[in-house]
LUMTOR-147353 format. One record per residue (C-alpha): x, y, z; residue number from 1. Coordinates in Angstrom, 2 decimals, padded with zeros to 5 digits. Each point is the difference from the previous one (the first is absolute). Example, Ala and Ser with C-alpha at 12.3 -4.5 7.8 and 13.67 -1.06 7.14 Angstrom:
<rs>
r X=012.30, Y=-004.50, Z=007.80, nr=1
r X=001.37, Y=003.44, Z=-000.66, nr=2
</rs>
This chain:
<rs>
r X=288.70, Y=171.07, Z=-038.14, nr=1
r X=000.20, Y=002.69, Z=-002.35, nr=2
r X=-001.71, Y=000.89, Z=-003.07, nr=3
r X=002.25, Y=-000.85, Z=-002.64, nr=4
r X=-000.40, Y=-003.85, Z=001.52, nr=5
r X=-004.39, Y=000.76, Z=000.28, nr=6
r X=000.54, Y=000.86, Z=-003.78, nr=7
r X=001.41, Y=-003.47, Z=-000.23, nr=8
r X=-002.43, Y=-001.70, Z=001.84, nr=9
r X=-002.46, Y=001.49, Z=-001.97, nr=10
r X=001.03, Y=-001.04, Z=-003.41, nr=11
r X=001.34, Y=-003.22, Z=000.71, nr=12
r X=-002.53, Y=-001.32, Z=002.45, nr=13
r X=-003.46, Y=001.72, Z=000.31, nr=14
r X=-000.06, Y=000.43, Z=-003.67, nr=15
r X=001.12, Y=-003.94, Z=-001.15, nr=16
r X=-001.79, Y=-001.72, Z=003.10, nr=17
r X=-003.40, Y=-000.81, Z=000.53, nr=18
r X=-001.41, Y=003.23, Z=002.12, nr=19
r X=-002.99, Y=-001.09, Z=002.40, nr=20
r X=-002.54, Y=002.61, Z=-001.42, nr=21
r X=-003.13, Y=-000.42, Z=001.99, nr=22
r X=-003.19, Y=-002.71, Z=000.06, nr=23
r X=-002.50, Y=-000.25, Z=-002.97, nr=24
r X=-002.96, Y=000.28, Z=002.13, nr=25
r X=-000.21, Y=004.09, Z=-000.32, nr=26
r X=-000.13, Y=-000.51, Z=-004.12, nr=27
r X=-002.80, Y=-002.29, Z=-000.54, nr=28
r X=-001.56, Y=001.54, Z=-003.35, nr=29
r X=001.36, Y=000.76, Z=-003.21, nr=30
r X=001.41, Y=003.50, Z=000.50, nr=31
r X=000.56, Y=000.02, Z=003.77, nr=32
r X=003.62, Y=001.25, Z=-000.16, nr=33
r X=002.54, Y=000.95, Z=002.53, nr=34
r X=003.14, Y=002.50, Z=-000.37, nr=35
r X=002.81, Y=-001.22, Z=001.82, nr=36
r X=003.73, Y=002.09, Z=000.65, nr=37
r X=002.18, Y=-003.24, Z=000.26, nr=38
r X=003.28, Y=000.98, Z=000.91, nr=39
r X=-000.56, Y=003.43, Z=-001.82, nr=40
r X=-001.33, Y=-000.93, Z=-003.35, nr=41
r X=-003.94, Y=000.35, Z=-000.37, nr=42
r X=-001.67, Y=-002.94, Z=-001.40, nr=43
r X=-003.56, Y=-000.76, Z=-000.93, nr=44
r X=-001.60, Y=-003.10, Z=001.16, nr=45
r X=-003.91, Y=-000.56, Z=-001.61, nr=46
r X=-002.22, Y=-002.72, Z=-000.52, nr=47
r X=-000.56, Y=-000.68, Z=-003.66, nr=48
r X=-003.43, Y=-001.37, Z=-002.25, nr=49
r X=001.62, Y=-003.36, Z=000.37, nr=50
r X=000.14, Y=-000.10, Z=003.66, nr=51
r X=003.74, Y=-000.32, Z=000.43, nr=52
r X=001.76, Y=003.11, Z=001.42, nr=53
r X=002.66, Y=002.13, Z=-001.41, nr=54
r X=002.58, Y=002.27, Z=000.11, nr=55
r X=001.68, Y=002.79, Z=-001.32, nr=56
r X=002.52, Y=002.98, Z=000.40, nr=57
r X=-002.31, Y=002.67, Z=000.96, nr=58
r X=001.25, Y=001.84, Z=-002.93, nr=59
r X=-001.25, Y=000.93, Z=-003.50, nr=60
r X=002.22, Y=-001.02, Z=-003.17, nr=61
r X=-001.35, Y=003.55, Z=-001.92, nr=62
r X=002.14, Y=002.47, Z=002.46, nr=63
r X=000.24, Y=-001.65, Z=003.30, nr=64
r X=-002.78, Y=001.40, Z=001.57, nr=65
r X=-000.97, Y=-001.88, Z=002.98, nr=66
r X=-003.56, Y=-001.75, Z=-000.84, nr=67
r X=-001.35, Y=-000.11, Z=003.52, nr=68
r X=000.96, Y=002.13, Z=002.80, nr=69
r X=002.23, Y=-001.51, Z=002.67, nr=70
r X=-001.21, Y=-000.19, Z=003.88, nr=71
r X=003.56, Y=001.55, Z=001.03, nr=72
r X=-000.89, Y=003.08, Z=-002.38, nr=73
r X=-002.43, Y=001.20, Z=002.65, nr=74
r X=-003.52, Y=001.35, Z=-000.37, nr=75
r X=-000.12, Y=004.19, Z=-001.59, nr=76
r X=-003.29, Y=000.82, Z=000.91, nr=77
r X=-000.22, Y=003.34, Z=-001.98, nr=78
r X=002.11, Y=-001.90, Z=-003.07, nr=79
r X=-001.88, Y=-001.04, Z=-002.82, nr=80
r X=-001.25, Y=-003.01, Z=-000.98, nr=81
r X=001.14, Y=-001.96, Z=-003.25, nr=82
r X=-001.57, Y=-002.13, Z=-002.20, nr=83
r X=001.36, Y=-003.41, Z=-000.11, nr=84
r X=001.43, Y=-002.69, Z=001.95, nr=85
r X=-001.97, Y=-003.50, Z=-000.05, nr=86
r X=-003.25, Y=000.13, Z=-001.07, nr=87
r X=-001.95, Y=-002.12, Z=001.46, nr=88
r X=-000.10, Y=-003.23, Z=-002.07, nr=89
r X=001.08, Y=000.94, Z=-003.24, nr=90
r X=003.36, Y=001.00, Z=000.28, nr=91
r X=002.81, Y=002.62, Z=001.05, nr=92
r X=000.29, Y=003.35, Z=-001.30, nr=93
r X=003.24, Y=002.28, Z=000.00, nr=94
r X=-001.87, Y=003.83, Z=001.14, nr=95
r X=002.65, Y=001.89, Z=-002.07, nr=96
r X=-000.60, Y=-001.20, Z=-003.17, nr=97
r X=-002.87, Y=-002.21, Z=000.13, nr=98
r X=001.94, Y=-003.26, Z=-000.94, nr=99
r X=-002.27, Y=-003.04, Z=000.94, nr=100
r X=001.24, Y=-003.57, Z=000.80, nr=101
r X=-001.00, Y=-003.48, Z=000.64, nr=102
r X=-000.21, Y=-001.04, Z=003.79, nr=103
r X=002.79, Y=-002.41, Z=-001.86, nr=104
r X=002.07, Y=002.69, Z=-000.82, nr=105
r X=-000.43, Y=000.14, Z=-003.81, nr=106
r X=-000.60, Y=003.65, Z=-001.79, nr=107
r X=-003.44, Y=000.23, Z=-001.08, nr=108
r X=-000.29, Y=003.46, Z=-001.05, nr=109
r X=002.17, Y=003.28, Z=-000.46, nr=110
r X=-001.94, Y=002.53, Z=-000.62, nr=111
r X=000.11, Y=001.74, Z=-003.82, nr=112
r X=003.17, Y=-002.38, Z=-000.43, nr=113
r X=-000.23, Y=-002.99, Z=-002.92, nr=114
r X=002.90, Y=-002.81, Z=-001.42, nr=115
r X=000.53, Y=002.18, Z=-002.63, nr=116
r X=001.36, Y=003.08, Z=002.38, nr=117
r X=002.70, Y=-003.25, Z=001.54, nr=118
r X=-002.08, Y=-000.45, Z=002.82, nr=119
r X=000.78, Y=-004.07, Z=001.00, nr=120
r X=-002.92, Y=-000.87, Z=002.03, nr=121
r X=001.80, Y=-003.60, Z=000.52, nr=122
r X=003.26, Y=002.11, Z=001.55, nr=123
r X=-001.83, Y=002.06, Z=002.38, nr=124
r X=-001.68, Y=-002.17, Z=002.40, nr=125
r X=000.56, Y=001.43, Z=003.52, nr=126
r X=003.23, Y=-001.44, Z=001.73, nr=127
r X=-000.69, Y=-003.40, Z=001.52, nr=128
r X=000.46, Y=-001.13, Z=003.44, nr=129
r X=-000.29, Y=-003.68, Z=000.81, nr=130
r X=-002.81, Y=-000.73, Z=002.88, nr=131
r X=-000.29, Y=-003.81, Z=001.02, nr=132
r X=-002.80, Y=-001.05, Z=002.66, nr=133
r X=000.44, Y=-002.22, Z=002.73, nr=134
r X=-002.44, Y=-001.29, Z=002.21, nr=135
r X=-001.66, Y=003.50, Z=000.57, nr=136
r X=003.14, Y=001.93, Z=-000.12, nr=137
r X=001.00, Y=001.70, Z=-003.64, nr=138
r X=003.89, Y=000.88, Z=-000.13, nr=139
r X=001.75, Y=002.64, Z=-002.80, nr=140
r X=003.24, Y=-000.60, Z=-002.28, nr=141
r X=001.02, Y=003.70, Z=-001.44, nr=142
r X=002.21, Y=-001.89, Z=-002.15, nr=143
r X=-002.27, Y=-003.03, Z=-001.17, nr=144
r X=002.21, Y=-000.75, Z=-003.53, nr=145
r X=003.45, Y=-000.04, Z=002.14, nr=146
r X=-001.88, Y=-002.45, Z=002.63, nr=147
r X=-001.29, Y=-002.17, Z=-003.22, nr=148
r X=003.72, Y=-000.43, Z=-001.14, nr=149
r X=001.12, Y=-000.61, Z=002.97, nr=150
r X=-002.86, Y=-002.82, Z=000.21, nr=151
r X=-000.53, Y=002.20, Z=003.84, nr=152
r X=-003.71, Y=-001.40, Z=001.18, nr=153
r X=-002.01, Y=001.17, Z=002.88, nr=154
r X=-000.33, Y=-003.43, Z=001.03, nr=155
r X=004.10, Y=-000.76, Z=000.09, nr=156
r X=-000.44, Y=002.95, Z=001.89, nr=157
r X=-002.72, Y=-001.07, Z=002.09, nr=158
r X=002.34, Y=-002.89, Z=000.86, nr=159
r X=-000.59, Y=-002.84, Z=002.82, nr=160
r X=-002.08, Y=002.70, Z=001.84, nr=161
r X=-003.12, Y=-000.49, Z=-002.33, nr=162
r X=000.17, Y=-004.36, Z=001.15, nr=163
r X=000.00, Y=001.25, Z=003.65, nr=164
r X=-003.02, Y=001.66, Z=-000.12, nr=165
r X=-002.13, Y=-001.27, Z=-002.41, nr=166
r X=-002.57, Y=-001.38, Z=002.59, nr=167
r X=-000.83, Y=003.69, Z=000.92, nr=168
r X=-002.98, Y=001.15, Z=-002.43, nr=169
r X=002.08, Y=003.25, Z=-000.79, nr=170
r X=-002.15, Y=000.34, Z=-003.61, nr=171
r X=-003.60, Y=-000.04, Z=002.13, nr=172
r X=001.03, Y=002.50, Z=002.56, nr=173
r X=-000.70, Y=003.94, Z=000.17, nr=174
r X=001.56, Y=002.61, Z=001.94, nr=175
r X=-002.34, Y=001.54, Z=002.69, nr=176
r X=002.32, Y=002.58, Z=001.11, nr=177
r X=003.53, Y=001.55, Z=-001.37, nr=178
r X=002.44, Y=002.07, Z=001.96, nr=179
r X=002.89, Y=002.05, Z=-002.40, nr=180
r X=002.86, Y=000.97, Z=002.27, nr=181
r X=002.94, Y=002.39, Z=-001.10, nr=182
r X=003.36, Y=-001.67, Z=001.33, nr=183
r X=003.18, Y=002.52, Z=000.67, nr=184
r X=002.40, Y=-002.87, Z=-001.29, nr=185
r X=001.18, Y=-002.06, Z=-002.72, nr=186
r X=-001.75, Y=-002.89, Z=-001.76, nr=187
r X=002.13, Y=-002.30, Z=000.92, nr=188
r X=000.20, Y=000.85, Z=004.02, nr=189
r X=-003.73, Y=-000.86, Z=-000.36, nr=190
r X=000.74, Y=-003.25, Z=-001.57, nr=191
r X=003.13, Y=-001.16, Z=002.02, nr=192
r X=-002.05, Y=000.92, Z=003.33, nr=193
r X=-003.08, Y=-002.30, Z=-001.13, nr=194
r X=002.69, Y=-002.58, Z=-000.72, nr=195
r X=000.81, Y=-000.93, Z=003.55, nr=196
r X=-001.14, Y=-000.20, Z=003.49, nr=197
r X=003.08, Y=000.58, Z=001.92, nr=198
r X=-001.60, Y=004.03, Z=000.90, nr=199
r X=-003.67, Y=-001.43, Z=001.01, nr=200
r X=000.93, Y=-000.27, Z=003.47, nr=201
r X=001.00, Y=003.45, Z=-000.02, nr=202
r X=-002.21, Y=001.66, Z=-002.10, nr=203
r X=-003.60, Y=-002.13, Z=000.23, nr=204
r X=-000.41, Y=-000.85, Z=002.90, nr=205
r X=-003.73, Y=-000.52, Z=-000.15, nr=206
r X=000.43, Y=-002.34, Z=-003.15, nr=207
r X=002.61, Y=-002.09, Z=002.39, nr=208
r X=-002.98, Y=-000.40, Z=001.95, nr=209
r X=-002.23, Y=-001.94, Z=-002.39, nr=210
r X=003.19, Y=-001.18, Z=-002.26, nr=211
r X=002.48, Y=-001.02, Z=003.33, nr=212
r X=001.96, Y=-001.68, Z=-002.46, nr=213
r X=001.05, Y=003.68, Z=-001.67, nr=214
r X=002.18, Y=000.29, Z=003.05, nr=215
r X=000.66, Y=-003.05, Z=001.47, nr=216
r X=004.36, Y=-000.41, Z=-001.02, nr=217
r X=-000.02, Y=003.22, Z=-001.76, nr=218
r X=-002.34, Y=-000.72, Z=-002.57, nr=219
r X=002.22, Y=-003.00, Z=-001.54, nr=220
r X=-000.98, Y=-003.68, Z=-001.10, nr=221
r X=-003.36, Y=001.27, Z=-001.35, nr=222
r X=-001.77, Y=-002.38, Z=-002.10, nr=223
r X=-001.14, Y=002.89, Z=-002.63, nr=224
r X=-000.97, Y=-002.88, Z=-002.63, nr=225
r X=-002.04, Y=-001.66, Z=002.56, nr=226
r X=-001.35, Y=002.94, Z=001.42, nr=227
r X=000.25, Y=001.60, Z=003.35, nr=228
r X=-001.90, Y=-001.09, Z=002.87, nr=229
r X=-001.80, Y=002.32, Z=002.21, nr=230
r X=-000.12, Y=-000.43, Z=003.81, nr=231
r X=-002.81, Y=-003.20, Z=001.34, nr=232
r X=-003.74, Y=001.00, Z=-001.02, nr=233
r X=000.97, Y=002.79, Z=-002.46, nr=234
r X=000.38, Y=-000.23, Z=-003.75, nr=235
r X=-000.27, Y=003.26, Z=-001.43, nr=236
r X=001.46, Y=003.48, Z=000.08, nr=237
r X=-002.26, Y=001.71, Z=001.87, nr=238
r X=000.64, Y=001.82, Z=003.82, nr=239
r X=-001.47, Y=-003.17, Z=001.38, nr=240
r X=001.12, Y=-002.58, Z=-002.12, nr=241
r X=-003.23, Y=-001.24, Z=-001.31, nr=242
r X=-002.98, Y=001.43, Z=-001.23, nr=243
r X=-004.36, Y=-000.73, Z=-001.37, nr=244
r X=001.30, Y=-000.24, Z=-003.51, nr=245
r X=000.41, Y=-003.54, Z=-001.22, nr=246
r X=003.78, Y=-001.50, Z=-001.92, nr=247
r X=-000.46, Y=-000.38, Z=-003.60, nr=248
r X=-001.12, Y=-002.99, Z=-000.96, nr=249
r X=002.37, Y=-002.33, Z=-001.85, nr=250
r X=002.97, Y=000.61, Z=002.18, nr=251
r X=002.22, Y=-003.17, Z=001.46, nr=252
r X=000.19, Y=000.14, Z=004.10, nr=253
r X=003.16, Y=001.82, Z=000.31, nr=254
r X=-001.41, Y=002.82, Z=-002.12, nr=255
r X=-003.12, Y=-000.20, Z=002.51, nr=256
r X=002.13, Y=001.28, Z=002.67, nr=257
r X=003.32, Y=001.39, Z=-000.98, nr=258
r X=001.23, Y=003.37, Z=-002.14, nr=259
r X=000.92, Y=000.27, Z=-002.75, nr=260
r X=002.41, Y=002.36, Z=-002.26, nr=261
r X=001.40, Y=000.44, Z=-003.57, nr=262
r X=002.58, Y=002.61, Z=-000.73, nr=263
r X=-000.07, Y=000.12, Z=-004.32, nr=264
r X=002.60, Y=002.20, Z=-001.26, nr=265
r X=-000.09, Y=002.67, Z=-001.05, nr=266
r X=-003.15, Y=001.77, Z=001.83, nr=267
r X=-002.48, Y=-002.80, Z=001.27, nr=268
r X=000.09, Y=-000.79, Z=003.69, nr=269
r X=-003.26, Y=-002.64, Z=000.92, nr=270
r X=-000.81, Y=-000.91, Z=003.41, nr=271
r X=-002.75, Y=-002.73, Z=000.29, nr=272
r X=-002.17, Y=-000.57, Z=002.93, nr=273
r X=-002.91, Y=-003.16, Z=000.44, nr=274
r X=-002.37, Y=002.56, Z=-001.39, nr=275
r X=001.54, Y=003.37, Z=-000.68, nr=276
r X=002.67, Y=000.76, Z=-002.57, nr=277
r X=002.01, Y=003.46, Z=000.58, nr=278
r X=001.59, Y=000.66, Z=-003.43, nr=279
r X=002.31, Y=002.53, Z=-000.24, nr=280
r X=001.46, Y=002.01, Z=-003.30, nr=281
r X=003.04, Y=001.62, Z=000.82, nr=282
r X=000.47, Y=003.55, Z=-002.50, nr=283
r X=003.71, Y=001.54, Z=-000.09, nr=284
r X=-000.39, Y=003.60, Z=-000.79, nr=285
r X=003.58, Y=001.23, Z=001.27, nr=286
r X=003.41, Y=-001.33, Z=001.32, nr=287
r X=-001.67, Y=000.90, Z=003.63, nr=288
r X=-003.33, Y=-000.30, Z=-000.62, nr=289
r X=-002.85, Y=-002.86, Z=-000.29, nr=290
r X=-003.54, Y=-000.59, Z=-000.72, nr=291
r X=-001.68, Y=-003.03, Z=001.75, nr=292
r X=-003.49, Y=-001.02, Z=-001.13, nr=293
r X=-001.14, Y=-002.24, Z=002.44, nr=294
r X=-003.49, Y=-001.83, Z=-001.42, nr=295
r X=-001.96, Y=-002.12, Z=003.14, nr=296
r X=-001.74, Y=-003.30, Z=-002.05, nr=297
r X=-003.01, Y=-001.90, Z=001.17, nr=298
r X=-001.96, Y=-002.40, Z=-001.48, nr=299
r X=-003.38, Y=001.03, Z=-001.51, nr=300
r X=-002.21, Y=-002.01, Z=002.16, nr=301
r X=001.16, Y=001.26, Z=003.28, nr=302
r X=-000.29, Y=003.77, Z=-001.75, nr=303
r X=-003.44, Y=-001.09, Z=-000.48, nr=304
r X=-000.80, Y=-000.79, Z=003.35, nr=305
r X=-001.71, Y=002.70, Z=001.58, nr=306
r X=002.37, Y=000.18, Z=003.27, nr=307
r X=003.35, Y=000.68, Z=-002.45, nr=308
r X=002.54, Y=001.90, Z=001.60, nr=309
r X=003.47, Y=-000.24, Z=-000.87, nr=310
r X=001.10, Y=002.22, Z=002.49, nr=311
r X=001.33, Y=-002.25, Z=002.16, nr=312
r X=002.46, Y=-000.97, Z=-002.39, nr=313
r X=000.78, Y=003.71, Z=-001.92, nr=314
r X=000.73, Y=001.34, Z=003.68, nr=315
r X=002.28, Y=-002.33, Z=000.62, nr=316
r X=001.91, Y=-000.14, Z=-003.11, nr=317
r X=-000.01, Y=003.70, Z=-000.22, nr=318
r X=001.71, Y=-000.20, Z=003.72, nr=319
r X=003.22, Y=-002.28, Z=-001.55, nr=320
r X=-000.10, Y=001.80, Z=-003.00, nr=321
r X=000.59, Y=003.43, Z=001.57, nr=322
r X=002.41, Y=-001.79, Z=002.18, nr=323
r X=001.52, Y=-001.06, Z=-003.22, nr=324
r X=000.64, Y=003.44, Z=-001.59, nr=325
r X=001.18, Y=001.40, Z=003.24, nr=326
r X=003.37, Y=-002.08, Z=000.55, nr=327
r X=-000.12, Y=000.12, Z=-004.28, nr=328
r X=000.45, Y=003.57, Z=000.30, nr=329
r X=002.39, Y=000.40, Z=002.51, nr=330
r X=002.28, Y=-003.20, Z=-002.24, nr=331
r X=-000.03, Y=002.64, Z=-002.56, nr=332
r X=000.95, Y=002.61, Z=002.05, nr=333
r X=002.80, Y=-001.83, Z=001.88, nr=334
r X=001.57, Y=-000.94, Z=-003.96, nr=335
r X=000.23, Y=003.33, Z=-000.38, nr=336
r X=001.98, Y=000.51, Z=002.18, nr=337
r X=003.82, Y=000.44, Z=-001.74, nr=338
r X=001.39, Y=-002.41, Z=002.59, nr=339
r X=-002.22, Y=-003.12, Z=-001.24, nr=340
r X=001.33, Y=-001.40, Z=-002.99, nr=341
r X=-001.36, Y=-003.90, Z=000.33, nr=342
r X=-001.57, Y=-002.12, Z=003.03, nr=343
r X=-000.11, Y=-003.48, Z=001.48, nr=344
r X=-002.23, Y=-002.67, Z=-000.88, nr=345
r X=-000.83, Y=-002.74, Z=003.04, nr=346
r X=-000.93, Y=-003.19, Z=-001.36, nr=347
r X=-003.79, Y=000.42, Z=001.04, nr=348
r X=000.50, Y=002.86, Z=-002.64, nr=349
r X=001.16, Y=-001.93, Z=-002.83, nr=350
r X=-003.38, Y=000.31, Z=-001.82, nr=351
r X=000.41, Y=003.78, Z=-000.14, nr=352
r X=003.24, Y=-000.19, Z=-001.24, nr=353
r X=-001.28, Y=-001.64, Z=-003.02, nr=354
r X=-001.01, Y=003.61, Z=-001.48, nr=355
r X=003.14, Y=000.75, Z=-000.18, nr=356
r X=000.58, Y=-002.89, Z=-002.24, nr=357
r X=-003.00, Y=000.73, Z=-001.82, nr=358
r X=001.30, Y=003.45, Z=-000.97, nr=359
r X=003.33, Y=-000.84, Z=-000.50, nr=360
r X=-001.16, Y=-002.96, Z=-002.77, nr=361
r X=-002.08, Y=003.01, Z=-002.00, nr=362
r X=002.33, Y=003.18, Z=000.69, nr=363
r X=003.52, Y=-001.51, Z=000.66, nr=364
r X=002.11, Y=000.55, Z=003.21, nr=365
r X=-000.70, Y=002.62, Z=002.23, nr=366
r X=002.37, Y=002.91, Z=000.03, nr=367
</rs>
């Protein structure tokens, strides 16, 4: 992987596709905002008057200035502080020249500047960004007129996967705890290894213990559709298997007892329990490097309940997930090597091989 074919990636996937962005629970107000880095461009995400959200390049039309700063540019503590940014609920202001927009994007003011100087207020809205909710979730298009054309929807994108698990109440949950993990390998070594069981033997060995079937022939003939079953009297991921916390309502019997997961190209990995949710954004920053946002999902009555503690289930998925990145990392450092140049796919793998299809159909054949 090198980083003329990142460059690629980039362009041709992370900036067509729908990007999983984050939940809309931390921007309930008009002017709660967020400034994301996706894939190295800085976009603003805010709440507008209307309620809707929106989104933006994080960048002014005037001179490119950036309108608010970016979490990757760090805190100066003895740097000075500028005047602009959002302000609170009536719109976004560039703090080099004082230009003022709409939360939708439109100019409303340059400063000192009228039609009659050529100033098009109509041609200078900020650069959009297409954001599309789904069921608590809100995903990004950086390139929302080529995915109009194309007649590209979040919800062809979305697929079979939102039928599957439309009985879990994804909309009415909140995340009591998040866990951001820094990955030393590629995107899609993340993906590929959620993608198949064939290493859980190997590698989680206390998952194998409440999920036998992870091991049990390799990993192969899993019912993923169905759902997984865990081992008699368990039906959660927890160290135990089970835990106080009761299943969502609304789910059929299967769902009451087996695990389920959802891998949504390009960035969205979900893995459903009977009454947690562990939703995971996946963040390429480099041909060797990875951000993982892992957000833990419970239902608001049992965060009500005085005795909530999801512990038992963030210890134990923060277990596999280290696991996870360990044998990730050392995939990426094996390719590295100058001797690998392509591997072998067992048929309990065949699921994983599908990214390579995946990337082939949006980049062309791999070199």
């Amino acid at each position: 992987m090198n980083a003329d074919f990142f460059a690629r990636e980039k362009e041709l996937i992370f900036y067509r596709e729908w990007f999983l962005a984050g939940r809309e629970e931390p921007l309930p107000n008009p002017g709660d905002h967020l400034v994301l880095d996706v894939v190295g461009e800085s976009i603003l995400v805010v709440r507008a008057k209307d309620r809707a959200l929106k989104a933006h390049y994080n960048v002014c039309r005037h001179r490119g200035a950036r309108l608010c700063p970016s979490p990757e540019d760090g805190t100066d503590q003895d740097g000075p502080e500028l005047s602009g940014g959002v302000l609170g609920a009536s719109g976004i202001r560039c703090p080099y020249h004082q230009w003022t927009y709409g939360f939708d994007g439109k100019l409303l003011n340059a400063p000192y500047l009228k039609e009659i100087d050529g100033l098009s207020k109509d041609d200078l809205s900020l650069y959009p960004v297409g954001i599309e909710t789904w069921r608590g979730f809100f995903f990004l298009n950086l390139s929302p007129e080529l995915g109009v054309s194309e007649g590209h929807s979040l919800a062809a994108q979305l697929g079979e996967a939102a039928t599957r698990v439309q009985r879990y109440p994804l909309a009415e949950l909140r995340c009591a705890h998040r866990i951001t993990y820094e990955v030393s390998a590629n995107w899609k070594v993340i993906l590929e290894n959620y993608n198949e069981c064939y290493h859980c033997g190997g590698v989680h060995p206390e998952l194998c213990e409440v999920v036998p079937a992870f091991h049990q022939n390799g990993g192969s003939n899993l019912e993923w559709e169905r759902g997984i079953p865990h081992r008699d009297g368990a039906f959660t991921f927890t160290k135990s298997g089970v835990t106080d916390r009761v299943p969502f309502p609304g789910l059929d019997d299967d769902e009451k007892v087996r695990h389920k997961g959802e891998l949504i190209y390009p960035n969205f990995m979900l893995s459903l329990s009977a009454e947690h949710v562990a939703a995971f954004s996946i963040w390429p920053q480099s041909p060797n490097r990875t951000g993982v946002i892992c957000d833990f999902l419970f239902h608001p009555a049992e965060i009500a309940k005085p005795s909530f503690n999801p512990r038992d289930a963030v210890e134990f998925w923060d277990l596999v997930n280290r696991q996870d990145w360990e044998i990730c990392k050392r995939v990426q450092q094996g390719m590295n090597s100058r001797v690998h140049k392509f591997g072998y796919y067992a048929p309990m793998e065949d699921l994983s091989l599908d990214i390579r299809n995946y990337i082939a159909r949006r980049i062309g054949k791999f070199d």
